[in-house]
PATITI-106388 format. One record per residue (C-alpha): residue in one letter; x, y, z. Coordinates in pm, whole numbers, padded with zeros to 5 digits, always signed. Example, Ala and Ser with C-alpha at 12.3 -4.5 7.8 and 13.67 -1.06 7.14 Angstrom:
% residues 2
a+01230-00450+00780s+01367-00106+00714
***
This chain:
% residues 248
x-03588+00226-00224x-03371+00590-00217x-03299+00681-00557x-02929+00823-00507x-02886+01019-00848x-02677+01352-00736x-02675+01264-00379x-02294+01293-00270x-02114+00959-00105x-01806+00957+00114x-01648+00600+00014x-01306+00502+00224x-01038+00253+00069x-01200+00320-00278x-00892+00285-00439x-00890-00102-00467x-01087-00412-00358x-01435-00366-00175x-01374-00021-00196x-01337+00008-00568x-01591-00224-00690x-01817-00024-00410x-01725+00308-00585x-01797+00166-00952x-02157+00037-00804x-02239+00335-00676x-02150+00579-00980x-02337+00354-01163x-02685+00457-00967x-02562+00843-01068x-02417+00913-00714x-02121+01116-00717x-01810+01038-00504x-01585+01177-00270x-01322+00875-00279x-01041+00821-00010x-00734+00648-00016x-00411+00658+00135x-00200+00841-00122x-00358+01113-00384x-00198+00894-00602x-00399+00554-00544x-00720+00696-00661x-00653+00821-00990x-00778+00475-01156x-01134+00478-00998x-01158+00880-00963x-01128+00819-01416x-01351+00519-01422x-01633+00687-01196x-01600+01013-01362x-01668+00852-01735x-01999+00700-01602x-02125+01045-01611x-02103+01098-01212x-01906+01420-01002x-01616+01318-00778x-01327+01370-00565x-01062+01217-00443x-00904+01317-00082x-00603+01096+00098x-00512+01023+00455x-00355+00772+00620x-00594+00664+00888x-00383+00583+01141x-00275+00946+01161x-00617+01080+01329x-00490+01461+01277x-00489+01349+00923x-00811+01239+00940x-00955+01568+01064x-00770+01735+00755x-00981+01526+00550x-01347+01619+00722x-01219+01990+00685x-01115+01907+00339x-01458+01749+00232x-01625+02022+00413x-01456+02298+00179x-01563+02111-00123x-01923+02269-00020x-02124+01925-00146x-02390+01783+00114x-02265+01435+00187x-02555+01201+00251x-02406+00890+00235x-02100+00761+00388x-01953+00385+00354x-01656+00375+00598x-01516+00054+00435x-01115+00112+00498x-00995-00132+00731x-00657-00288+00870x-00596-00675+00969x-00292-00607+01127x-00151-00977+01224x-00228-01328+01200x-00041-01441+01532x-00010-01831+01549x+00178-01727+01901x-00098-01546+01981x-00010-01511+02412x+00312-01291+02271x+00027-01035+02087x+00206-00732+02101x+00051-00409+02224x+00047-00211+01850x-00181-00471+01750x-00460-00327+01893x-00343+00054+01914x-00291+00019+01522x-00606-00173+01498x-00818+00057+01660x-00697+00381+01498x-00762+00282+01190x-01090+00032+01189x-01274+00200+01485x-01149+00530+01582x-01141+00727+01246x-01448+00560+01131x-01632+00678+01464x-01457+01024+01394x-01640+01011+01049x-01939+00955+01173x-01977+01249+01449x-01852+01436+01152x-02147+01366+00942x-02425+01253+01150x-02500+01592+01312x-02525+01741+00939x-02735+01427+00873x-02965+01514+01082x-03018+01873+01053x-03116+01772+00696x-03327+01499+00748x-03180+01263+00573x-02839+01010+00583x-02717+00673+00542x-02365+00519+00728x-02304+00168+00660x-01967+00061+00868x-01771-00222+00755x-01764-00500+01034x-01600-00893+00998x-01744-01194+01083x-01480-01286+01273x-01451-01512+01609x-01298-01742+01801x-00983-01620+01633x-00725-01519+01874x-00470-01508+01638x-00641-01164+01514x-00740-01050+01848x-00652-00678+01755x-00841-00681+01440x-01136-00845+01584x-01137-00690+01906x-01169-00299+01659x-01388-00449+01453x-01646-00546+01752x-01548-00198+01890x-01687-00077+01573x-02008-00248+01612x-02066-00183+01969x-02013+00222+01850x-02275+00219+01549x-02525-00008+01772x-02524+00256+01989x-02526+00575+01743x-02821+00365+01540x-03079+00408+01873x-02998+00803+01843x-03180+00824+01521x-03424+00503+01528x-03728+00530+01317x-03568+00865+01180x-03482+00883+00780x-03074+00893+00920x-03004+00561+00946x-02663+00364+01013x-02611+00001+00961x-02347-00223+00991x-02220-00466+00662x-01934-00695+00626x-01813-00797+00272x-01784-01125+00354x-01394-01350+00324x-01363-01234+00018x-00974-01291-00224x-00881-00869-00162x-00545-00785-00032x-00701-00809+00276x-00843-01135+00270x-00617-01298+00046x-00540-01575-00242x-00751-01825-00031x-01072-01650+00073x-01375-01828-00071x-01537-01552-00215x-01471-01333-00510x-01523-00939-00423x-01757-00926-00672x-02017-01139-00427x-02014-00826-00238x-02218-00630-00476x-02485-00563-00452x-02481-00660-00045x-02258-00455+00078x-02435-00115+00020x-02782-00241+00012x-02786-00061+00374x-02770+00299+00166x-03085+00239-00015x-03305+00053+00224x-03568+00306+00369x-03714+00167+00653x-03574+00359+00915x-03423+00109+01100x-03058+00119+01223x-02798-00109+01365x-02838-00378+01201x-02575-00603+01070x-02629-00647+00645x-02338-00919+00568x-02310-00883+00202x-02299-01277+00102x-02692-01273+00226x-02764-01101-00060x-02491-01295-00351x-02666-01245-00706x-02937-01036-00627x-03072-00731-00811x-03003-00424-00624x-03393-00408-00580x-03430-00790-00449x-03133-00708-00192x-03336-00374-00085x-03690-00581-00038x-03484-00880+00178x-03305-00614+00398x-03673-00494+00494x-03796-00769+00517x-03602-00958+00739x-03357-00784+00931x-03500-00588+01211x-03284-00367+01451x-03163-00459+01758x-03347-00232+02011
***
C-alpha cells in the first residue's frame, strides 16, 4: 500500500461534500493538500481543519467552466514549487434533470462537458507528463453510475466522456508505478445528489480514494466507492488488488 505522508495531493471541489470529507481523509494519512474550489473564499473551513491535523496546504479557486481559468490554476500550483503526486479530480456539475428530455437544450452538454470532462482531462495532461518523469503518480477521476437516464443526458453523456478519456490515458502508463483509475462516490445525500440519495457521503470513505494507495500498477479501472462501505483503508487497498483488473 503507498504510504502518502508528505506526498502533495491536488483535491477539486474540496470545499464541501465528497470533496471535503476526501480532503479530511487524506490529511489524516499526513498528505498535504492543494484544495480547489470555486471561490478563495469556500475553502477556508477545510484549508483550517486540514492544516490542524498537522498536514501543509493550499487552497487555489477557479470556476471550471472558465477553461482559461483553469490554466491559471495549473500555473498557479506550478509556482507553489511542491511535486504533486496525487490528483483526485472530484468537482463535477449535474446540470439538469429534464423530465422533457426531447427539448434538452444545447448548454446542457457544452456546460457539462467543460466542467466534468474537459478541465479534468486538462488536469491530467498537466500532471501526467511530470508523473512520469518522476516515476511515480496516482489520478483517480470521479465518474457516475449513471444510465438509462435521459433526463441527464448532458451529465451522463461528460461523465462517460470522462471515462472513455482516462481508459485511454490508463494504457499509456500500464504496468508503470503512474497509474489512473476511475471512482464514483456512489448516490450519495451532497448538494449534488440530494435530500433523497440513499447513501450518506460518509460511505464514500474510504472507497473513493482507495485508487491513490493501491500499488499494483494497473490503470483504468472503475473503483465505485460503495464496494468498499466500512472497510479499513487497508481492507479497501487488498480488495482493489484483488479483484479489479484493468481493462486492456
Amino acid at each position: 500500500m503507498v504510504d502518502v505522508k508528505g506526498r502533495w495531493a491536488l483535491i477539486t471541489g474540496a470545499s464541501r461534500g465528497i470533496g471535503y470529507l476526501t480532503a479530511l481523509f487524506m490529511a489524516e494519512q499526513g498528505c498535504n493538500l492543494i484544495l480547489h474550489s470555486r471561490k478563495p473564499e469556500n475553502t477556508e473551513k477545510v484549508l483550517a481543519e486540514v492544516k490542524a491535523l498537522g498536514v501543509e496546504a493550499y487552497a487555489v479557486s477557479a470556476e471550471l467552466a472558465d477553461l482559461d481559468a483553469v490554466e491559471r490554476m495549473l500555473k498557479e500550483i506550478d509556482e507553489f514549487g511542491v511535486r504533486v503526486d496525487i490528483v483526485l479530480n472530484n468537482a463535477g456539475l449535474q446540470i439538469a434533470y429534464r423530465t422533457e428530455y426531447f427539448t434538452t437544450p444545447v448548454s446542457d452538454y457544452t456546460e457539462s462537458f467543460k466542467i466534468n470532462t474537459i478541465a479534468p482531462a486538462m488536469i491530467c495532461y498537466h500532471f501526467m507528463p511530470k508523473m512520469i518523469e518522476h516515476g511515480f503518480g496516482r489520478i483517480l477521476n470521479t465518474t457516475s453510475g449513471i444510465r438509462l437516464e435521459p433526463q441527464q443526458a448532458g451529465y451522463s453523456a461528460s461523465k462517460a466522456a470522462l471515462d472513455k478519456i482516462t481508459i485511454d490515458l490508463g494504457s499509456t502508463v500500464q504496468g508503470t508505478d503512474v497509474m489512473i483509475n476511475l471512482t464514483d462516490p456512489g448516490w450519495c445525500r451532497t448538494d449534488l445528489g440530494g435530500p433523497h440519495a440513499p447513501n450518506a457521503p460518509e460511505s464514500a470513505i474510504p472507497g473513493i480514494v482507495v485508487g491513490a494507495f493501491v500499488d499494483d500498477k494497473k490503470s483504468g479501472r472503475f473503483l465505485g466507492a460503495q464496494y468498499f462501505t466500512g472497510m479499513s483503508l487497508e481492507e479497501a487497498v487488498k480488495k482493489a488488488e484483488a479483484e479489479f483488473e484493468s481493462p486492456y
